[in-house]
mmCIF file of the N, C-alpha and C atoms, coordinates in Angstrom:
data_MODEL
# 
_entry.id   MODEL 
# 
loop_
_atom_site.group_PDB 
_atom_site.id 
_atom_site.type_symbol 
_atom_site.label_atom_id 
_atom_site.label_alt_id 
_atom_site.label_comp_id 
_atom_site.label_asym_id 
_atom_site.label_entity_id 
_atom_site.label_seq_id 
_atom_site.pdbx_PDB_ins_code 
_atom_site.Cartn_x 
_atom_site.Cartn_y 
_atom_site.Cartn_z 
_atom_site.occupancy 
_atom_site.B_iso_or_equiv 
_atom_site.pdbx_formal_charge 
_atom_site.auth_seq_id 
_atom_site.auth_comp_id 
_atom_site.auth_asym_id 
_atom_site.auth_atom_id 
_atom_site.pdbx_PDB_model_num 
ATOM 1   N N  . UNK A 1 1  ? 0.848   -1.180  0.000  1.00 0.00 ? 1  UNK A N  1 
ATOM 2   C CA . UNK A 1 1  ? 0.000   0.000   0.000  1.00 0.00 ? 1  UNK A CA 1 
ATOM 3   C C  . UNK A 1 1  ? 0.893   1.243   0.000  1.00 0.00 ? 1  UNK A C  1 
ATOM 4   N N  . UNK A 1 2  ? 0.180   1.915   -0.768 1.00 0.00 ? 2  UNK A N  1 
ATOM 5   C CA . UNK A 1 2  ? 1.461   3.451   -1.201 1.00 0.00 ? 2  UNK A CA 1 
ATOM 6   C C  . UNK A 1 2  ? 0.877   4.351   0.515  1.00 0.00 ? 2  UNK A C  1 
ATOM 7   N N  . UNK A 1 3  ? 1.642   5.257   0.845  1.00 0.00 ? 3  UNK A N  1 
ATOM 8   C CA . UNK A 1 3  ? 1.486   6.683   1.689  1.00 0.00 ? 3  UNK A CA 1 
ATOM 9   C C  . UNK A 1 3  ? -0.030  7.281   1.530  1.00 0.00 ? 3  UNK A C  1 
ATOM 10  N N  . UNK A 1 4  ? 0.173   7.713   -0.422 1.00 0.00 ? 4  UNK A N  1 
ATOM 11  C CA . UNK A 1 4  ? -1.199  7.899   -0.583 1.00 0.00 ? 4  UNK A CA 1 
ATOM 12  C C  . UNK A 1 4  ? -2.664  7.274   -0.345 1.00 0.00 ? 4  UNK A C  1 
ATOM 13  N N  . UNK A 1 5  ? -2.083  5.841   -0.735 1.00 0.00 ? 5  UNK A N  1 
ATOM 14  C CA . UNK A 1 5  ? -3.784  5.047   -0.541 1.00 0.00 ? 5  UNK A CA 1 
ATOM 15  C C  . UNK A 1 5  ? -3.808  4.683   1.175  1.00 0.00 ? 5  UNK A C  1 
ATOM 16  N N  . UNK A 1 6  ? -2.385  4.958   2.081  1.00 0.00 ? 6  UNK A N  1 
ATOM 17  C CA . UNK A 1 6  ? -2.794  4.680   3.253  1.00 0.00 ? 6  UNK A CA 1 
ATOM 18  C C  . UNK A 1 6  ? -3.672  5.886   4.040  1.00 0.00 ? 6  UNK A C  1 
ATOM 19  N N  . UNK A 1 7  ? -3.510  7.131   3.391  1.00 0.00 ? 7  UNK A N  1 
ATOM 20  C CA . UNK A 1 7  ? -3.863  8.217   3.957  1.00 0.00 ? 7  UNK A CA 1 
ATOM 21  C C  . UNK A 1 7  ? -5.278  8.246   3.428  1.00 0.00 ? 7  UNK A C  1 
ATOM 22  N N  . UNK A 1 8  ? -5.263  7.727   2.298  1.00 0.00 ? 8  UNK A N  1 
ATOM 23  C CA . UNK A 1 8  ? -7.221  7.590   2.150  1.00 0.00 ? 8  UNK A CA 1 
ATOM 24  C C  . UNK A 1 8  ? -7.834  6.594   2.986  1.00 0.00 ? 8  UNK A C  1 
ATOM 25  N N  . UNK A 1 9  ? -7.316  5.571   3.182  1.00 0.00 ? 9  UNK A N  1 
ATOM 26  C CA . UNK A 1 9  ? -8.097  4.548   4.088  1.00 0.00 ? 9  UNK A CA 1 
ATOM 27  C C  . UNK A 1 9  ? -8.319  5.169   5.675  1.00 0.00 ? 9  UNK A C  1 
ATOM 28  N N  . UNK A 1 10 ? -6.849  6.103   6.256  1.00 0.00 ? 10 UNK A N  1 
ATOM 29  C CA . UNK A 1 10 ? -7.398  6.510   7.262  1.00 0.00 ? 10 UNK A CA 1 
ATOM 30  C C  . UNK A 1 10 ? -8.398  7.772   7.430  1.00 0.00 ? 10 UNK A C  1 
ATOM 31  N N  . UNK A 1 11 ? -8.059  8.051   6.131  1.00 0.00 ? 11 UNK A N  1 
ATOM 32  C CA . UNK A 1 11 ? -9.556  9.264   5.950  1.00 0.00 ? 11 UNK A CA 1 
ATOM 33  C C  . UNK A 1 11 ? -10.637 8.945   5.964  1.00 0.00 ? 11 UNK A C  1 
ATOM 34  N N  . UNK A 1 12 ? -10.914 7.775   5.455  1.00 0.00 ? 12 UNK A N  1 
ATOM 35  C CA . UNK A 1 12 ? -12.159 7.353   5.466  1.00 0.00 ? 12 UNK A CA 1 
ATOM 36  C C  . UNK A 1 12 ? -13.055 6.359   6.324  1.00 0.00 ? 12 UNK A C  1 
ATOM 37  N N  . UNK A 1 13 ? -11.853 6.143   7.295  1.00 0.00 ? 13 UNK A N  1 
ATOM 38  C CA . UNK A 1 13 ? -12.160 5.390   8.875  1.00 0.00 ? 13 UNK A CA 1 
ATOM 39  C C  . UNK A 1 13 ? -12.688 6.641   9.305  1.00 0.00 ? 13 UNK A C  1 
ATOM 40  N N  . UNK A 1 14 ? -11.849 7.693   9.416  1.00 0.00 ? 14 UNK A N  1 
ATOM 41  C CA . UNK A 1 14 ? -12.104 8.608   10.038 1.00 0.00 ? 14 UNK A CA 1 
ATOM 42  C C  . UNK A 1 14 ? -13.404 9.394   10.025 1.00 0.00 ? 14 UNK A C  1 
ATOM 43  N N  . UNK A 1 15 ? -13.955 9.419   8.740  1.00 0.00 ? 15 UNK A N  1 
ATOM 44  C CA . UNK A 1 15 ? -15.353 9.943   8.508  1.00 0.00 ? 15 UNK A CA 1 
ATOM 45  C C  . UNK A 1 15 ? -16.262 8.692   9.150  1.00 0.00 ? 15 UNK A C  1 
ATOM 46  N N  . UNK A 1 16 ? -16.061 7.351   8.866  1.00 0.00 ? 16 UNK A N  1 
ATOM 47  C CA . UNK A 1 16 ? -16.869 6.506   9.549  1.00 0.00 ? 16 UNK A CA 1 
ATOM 48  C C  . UNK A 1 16 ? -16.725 6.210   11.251 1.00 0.00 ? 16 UNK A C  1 
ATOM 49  N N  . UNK A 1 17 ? -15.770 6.712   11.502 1.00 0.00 ? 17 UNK A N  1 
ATOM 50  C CA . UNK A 1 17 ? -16.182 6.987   12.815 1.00 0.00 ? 17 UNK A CA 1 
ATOM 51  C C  . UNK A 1 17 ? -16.761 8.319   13.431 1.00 0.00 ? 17 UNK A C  1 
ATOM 52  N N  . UNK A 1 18 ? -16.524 8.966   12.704 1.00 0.00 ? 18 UNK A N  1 
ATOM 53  C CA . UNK A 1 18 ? -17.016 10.343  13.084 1.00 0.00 ? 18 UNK A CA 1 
ATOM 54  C C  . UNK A 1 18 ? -18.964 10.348  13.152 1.00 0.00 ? 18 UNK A C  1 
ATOM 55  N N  . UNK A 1 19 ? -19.244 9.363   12.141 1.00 0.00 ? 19 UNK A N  1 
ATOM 56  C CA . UNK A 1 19 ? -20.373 9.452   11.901 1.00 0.00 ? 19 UNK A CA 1 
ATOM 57  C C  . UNK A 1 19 ? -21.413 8.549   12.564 1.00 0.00 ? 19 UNK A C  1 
ATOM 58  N N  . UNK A 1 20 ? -20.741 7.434   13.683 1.00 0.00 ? 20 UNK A N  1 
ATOM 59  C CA . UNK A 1 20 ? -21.061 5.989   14.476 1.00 0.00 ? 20 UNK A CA 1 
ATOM 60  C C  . UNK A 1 20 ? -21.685 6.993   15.571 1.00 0.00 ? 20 UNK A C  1 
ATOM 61  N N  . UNK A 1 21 ? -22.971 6.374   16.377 1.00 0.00 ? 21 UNK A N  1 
ATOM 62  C CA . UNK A 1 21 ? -23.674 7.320   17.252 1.00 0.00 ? 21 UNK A CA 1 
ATOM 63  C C  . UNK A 1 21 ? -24.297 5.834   18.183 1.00 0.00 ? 21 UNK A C  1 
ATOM 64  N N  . UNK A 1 22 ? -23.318 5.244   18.786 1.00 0.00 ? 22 UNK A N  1 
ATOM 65  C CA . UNK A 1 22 ? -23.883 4.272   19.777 1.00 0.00 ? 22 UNK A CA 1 
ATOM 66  C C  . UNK A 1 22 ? -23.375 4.095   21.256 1.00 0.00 ? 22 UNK A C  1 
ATOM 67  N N  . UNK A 1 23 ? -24.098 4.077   21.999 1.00 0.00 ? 23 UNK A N  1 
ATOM 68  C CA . UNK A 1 23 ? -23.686 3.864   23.555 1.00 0.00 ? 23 UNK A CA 1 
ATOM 69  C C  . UNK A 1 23 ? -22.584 2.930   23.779 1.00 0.00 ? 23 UNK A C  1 
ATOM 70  N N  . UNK A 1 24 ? -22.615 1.510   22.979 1.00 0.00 ? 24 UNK A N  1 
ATOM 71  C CA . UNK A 1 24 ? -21.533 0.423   23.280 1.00 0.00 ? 24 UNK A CA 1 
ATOM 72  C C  . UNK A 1 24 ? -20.162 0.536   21.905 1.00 0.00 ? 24 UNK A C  1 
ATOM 73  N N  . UNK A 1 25 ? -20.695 1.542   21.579 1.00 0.00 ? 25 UNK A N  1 
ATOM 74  C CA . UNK A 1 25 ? -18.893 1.863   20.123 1.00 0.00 ? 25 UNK A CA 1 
ATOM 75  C C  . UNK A 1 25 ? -18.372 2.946   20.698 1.00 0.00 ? 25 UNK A C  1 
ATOM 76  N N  . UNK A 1 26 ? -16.845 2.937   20.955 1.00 0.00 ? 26 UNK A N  1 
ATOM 77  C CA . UNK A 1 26 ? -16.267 3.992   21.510 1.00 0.00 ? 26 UNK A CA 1 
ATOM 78  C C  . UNK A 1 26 ? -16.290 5.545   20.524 1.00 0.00 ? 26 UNK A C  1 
ATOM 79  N N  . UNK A 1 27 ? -16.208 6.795   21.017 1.00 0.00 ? 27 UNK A N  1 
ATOM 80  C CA . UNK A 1 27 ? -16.904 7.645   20.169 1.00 0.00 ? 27 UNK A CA 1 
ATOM 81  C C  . UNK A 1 27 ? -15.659 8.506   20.037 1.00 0.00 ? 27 UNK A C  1 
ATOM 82  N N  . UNK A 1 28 ? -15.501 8.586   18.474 1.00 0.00 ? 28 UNK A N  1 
ATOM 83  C CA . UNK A 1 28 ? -14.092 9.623   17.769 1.00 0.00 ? 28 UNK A CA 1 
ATOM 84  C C  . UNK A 1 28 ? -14.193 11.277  18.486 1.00 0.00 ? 28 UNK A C  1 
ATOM 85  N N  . UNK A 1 29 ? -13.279 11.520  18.899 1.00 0.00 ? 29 UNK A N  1 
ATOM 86  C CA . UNK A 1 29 ? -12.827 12.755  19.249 1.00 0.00 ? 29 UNK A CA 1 
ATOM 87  C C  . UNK A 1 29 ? -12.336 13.814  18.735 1.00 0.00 ? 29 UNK A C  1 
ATOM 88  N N  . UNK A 1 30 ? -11.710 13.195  17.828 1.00 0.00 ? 30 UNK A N  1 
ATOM 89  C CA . UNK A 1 30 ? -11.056 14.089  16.732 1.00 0.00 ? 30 UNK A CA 1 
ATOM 90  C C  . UNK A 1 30 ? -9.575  13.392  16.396 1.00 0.00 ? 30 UNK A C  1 
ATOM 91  N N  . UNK A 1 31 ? -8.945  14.251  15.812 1.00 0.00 ? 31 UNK A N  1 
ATOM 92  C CA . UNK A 1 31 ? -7.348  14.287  15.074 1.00 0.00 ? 31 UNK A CA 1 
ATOM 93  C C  . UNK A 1 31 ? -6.735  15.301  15.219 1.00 0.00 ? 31 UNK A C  1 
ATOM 94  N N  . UNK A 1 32 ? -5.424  14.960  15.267 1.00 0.00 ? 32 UNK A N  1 
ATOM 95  C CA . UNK A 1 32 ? -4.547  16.067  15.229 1.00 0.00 ? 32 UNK A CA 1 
ATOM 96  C C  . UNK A 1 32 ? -3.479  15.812  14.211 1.00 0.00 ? 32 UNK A C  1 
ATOM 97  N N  . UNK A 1 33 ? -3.155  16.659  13.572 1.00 0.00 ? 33 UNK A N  1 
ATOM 98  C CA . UNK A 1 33 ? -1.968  16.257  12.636 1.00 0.00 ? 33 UNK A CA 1 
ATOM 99  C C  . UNK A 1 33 ? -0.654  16.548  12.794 1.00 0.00 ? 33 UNK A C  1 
ATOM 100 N N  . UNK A 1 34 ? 0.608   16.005  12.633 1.00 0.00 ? 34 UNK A N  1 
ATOM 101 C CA . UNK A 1 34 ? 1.965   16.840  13.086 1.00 0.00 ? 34 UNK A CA 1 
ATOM 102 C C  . UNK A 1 34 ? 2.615   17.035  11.406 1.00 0.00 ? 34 UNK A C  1 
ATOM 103 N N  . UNK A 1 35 ? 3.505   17.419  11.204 1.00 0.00 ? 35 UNK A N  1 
ATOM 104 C CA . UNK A 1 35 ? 4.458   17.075  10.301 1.00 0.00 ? 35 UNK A CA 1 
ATOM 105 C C  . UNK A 1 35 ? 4.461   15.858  9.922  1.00 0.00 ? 35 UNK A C  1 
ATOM 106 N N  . UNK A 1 36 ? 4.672   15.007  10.434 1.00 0.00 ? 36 UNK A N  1 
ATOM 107 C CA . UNK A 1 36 ? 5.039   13.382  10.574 1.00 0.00 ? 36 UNK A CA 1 
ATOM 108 C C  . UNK A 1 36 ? 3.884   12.372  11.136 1.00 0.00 ? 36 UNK A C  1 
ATOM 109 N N  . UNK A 1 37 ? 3.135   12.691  11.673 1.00 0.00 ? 37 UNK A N  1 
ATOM 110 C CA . UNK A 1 37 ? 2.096   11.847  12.451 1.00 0.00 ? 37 UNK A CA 1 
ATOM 111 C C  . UNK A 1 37 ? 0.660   12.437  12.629 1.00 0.00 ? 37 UNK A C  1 
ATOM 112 N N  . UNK A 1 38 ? -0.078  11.588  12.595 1.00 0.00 ? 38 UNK A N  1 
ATOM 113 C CA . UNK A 1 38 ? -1.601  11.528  12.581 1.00 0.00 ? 38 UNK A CA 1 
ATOM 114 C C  . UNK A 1 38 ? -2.074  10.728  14.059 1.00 0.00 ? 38 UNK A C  1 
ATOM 115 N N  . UNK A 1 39 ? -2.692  12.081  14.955 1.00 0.00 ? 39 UNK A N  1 
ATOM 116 C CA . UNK A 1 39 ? -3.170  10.934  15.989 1.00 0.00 ? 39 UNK A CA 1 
ATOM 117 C C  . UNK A 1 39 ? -4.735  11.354  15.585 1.00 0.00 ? 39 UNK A C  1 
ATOM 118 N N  . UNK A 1 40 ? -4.846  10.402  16.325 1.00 0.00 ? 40 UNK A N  1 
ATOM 119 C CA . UNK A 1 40 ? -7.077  10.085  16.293 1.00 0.00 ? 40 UNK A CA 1 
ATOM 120 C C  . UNK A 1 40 ? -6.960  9.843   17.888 1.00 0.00 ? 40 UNK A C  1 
ATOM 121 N N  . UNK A 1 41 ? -7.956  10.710  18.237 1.00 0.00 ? 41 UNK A N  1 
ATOM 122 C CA . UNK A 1 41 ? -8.128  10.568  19.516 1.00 0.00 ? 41 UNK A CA 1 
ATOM 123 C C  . UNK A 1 41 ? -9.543  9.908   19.431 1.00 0.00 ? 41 UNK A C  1 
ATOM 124 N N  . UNK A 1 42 ? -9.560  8.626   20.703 1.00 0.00 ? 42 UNK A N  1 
ATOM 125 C CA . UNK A 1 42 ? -11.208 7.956   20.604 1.00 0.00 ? 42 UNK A CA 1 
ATOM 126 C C  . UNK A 1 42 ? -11.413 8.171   22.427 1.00 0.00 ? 42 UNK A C  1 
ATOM 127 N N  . UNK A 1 43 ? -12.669 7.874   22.595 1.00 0.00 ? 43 UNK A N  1 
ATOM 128 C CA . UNK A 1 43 ? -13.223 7.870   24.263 1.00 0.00 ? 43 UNK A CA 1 
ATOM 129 C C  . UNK A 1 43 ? -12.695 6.559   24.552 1.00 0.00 ? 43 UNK A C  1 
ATOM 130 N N  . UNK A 1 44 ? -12.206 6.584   25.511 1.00 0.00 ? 44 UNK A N  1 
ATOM 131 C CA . UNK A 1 44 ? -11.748 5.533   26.490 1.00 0.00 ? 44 UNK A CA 1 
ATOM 132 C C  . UNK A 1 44 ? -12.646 4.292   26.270 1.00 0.00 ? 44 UNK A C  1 
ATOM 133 N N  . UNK A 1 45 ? -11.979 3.095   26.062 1.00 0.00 ? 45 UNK A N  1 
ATOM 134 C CA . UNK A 1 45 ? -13.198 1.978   26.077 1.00 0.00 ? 45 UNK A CA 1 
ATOM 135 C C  . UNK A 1 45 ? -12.944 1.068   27.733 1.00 0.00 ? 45 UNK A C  1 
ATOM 136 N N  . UNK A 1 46 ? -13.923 1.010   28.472 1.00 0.00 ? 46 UNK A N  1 
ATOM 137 C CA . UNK A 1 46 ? -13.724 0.696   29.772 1.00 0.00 ? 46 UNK A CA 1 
ATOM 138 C C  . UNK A 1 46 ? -13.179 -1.058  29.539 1.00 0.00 ? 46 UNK A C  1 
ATOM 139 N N  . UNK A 1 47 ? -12.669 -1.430  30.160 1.00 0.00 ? 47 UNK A N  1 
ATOM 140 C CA . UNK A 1 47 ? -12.333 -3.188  30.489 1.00 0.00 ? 47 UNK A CA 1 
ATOM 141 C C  . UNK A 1 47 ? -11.545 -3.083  29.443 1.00 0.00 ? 47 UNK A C  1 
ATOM 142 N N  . UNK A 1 48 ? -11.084 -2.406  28.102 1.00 0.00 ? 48 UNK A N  1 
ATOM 143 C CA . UNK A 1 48 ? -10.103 -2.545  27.174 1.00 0.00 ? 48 UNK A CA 1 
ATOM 144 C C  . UNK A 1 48 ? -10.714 -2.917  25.800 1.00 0.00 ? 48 UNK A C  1 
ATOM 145 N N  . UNK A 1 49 ? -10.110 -3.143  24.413 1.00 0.00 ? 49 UNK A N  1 
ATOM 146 C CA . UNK A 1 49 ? -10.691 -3.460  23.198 1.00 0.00 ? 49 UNK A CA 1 
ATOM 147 C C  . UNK A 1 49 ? -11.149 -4.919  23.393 1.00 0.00 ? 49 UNK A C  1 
ATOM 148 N N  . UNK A 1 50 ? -11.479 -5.440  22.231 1.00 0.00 ? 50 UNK A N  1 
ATOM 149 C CA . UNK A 1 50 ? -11.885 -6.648  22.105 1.00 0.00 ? 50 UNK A CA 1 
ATOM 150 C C  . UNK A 1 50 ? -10.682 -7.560  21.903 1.00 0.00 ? 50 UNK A C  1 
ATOM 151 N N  . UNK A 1 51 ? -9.552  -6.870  20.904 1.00 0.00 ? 51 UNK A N  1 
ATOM 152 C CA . UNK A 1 51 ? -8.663  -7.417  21.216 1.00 0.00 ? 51 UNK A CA 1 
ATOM 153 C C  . UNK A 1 51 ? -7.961  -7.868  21.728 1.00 0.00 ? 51 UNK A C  1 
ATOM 154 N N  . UNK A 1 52 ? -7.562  -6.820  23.222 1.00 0.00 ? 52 UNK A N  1 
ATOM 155 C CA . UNK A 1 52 ? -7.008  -6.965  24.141 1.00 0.00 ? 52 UNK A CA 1 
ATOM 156 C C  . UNK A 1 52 ? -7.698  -8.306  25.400 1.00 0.00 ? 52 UNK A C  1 
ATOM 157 N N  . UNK A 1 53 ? -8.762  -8.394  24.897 1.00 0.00 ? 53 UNK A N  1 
ATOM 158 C CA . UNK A 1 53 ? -9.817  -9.480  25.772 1.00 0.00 ? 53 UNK A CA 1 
ATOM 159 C C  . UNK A 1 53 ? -9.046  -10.915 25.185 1.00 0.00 ? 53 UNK A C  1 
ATOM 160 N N  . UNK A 1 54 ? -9.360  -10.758 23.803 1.00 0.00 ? 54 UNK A N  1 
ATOM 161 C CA . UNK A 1 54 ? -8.866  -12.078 23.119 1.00 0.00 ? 54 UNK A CA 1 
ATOM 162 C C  . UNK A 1 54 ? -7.218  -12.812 23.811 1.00 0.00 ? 54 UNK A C  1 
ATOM 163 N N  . UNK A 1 55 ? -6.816  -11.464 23.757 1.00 0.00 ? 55 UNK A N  1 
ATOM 164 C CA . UNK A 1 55 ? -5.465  -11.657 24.126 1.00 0.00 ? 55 UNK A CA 1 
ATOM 165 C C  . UNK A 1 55 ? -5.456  -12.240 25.778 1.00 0.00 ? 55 UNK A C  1 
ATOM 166 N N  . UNK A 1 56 ? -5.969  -11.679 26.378 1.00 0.00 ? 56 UNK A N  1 
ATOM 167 C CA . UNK A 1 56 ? -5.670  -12.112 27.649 1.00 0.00 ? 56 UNK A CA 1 
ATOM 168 C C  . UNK A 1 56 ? -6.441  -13.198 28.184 1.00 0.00 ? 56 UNK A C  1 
ATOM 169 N N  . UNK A 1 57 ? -7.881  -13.745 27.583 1.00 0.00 ? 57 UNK A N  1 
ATOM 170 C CA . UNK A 1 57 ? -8.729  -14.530 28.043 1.00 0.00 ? 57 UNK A CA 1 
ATOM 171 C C  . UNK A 1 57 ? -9.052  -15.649 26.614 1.00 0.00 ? 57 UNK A C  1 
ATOM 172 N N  . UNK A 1 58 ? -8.049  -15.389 25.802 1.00 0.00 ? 58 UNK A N  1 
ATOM 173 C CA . UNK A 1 58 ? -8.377  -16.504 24.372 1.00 0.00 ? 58 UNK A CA 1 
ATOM 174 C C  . UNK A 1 58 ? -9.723  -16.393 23.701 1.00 0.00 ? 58 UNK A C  1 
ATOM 175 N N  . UNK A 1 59 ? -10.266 -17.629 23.172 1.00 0.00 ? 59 UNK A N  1 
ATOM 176 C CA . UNK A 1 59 ? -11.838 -17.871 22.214 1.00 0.00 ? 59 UNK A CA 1 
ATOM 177 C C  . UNK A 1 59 ? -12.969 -17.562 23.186 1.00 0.00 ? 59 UNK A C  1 
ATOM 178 N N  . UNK A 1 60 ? -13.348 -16.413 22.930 1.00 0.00 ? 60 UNK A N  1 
ATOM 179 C CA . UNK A 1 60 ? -14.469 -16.587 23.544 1.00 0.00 ? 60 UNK A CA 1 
ATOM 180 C C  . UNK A 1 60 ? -15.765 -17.471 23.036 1.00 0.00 ? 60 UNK A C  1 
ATOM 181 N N  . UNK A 1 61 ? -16.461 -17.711 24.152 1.00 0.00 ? 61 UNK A N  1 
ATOM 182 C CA . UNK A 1 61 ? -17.086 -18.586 23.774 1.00 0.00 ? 61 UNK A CA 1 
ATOM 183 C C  . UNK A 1 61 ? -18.958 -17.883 23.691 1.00 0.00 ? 61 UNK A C  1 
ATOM 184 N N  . UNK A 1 62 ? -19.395 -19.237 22.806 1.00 0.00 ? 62 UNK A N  1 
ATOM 185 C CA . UNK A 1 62 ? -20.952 -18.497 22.150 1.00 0.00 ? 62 UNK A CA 1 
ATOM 186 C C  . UNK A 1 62 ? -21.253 -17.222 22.575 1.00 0.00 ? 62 UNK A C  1 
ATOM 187 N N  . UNK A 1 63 ? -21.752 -17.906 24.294 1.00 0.00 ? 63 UNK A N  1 
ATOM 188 C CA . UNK A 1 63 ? -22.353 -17.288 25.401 1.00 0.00 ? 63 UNK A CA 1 
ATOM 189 C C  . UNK A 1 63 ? -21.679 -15.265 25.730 1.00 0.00 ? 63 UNK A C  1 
ATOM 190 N N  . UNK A 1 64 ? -20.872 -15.369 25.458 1.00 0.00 ? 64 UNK A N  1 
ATOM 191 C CA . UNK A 1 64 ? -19.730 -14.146 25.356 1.00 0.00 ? 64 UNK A CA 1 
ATOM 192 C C  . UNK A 1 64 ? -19.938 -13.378 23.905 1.00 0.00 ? 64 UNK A C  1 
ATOM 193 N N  . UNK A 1 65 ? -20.229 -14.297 22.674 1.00 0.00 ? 65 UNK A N  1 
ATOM 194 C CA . UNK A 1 65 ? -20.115 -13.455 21.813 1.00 0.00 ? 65 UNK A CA 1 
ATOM 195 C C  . UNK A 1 65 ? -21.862 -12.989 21.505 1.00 0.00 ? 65 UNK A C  1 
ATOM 196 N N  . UNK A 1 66 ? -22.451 -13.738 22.262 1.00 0.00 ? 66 UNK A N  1 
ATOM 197 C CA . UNK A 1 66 ? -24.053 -13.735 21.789 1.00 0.00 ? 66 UNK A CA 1 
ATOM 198 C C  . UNK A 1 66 ? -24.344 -12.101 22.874 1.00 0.00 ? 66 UNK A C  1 
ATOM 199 N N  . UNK A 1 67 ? -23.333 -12.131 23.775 1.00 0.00 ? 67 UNK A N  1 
ATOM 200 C CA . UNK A 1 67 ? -23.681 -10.494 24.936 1.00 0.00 ? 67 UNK A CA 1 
ATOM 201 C C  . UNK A 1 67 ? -22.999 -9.319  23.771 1.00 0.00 ? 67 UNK A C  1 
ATOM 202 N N  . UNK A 1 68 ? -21.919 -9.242  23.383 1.00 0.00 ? 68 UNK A N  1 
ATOM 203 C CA . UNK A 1 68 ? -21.395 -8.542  22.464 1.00 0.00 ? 68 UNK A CA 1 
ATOM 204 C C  . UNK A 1 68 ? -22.111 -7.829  21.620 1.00 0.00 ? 68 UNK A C  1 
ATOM 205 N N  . UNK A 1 69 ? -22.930 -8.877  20.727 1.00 0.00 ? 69 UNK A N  1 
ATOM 206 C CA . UNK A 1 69 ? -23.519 -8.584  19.473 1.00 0.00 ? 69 UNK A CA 1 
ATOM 207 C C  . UNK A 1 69 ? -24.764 -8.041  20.003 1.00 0.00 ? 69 UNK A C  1 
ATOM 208 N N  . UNK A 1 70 ? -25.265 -8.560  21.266 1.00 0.00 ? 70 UNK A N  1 
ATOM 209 C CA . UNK A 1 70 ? -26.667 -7.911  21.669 1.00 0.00 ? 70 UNK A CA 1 
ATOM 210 C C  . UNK A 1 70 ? -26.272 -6.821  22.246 1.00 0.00 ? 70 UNK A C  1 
ATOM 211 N N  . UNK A 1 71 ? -24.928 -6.095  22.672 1.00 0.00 ? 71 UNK A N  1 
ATOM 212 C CA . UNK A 1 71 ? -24.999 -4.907  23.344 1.00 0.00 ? 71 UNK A CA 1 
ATOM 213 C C  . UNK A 1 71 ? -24.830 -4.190  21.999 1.00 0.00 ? 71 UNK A C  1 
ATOM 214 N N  . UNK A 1 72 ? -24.340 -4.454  20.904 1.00 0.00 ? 72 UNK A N  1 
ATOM 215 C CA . UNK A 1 72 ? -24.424 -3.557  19.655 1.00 0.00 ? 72 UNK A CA 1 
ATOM 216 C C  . UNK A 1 72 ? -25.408 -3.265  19.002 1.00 0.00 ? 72 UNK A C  1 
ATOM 217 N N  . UNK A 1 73 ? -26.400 -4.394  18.971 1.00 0.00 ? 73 UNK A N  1 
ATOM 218 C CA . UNK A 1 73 ? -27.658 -3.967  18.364 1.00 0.00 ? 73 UNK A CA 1 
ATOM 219 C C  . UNK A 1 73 ? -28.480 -3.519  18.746 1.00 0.00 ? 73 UNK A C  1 
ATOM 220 N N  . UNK A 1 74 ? -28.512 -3.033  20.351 1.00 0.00 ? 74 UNK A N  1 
ATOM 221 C CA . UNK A 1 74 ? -29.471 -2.750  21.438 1.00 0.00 ? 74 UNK A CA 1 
ATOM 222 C C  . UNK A 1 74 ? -30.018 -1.358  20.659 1.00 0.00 ? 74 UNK A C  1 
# 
């Protein structure tokens, strides 16, 4: 992936998060740009990402992913 097409993909995360309006998705704050670096600031996600779950507690199981998906669609 070139500089250029990476800077469109994060442009266009960036509008899709800007535009997400849910109680259980952490909510975009904004950006700041430097010379050299692009931060995205997001709201704190309490207990950590999903990733970080995977990582520390492995496969979750049904029962775990069936609470997930129902706190997103709530």
């Amino acid at each position: 992936m070139t500089n250029s097409s990476q800077v469109a993909a994060l442009e266009r995360e960036i509008r899709l998060l800007r535009d997400l309006d849910h109680p259980n998705i952490v909510r975009y704050l904004g950006t700041q740009r430097t010379k050299r670096r692009l931060f995205i600031f997001l709201e704190c996600a309490e207990g950590g990402s999903v990733a970080s779950r995977l990582k520390n507690f492995g496969v979750f199981s049904e029962a775990v992913i069936r609470r997930y998906v129902r706190l997103l669609t709530l």
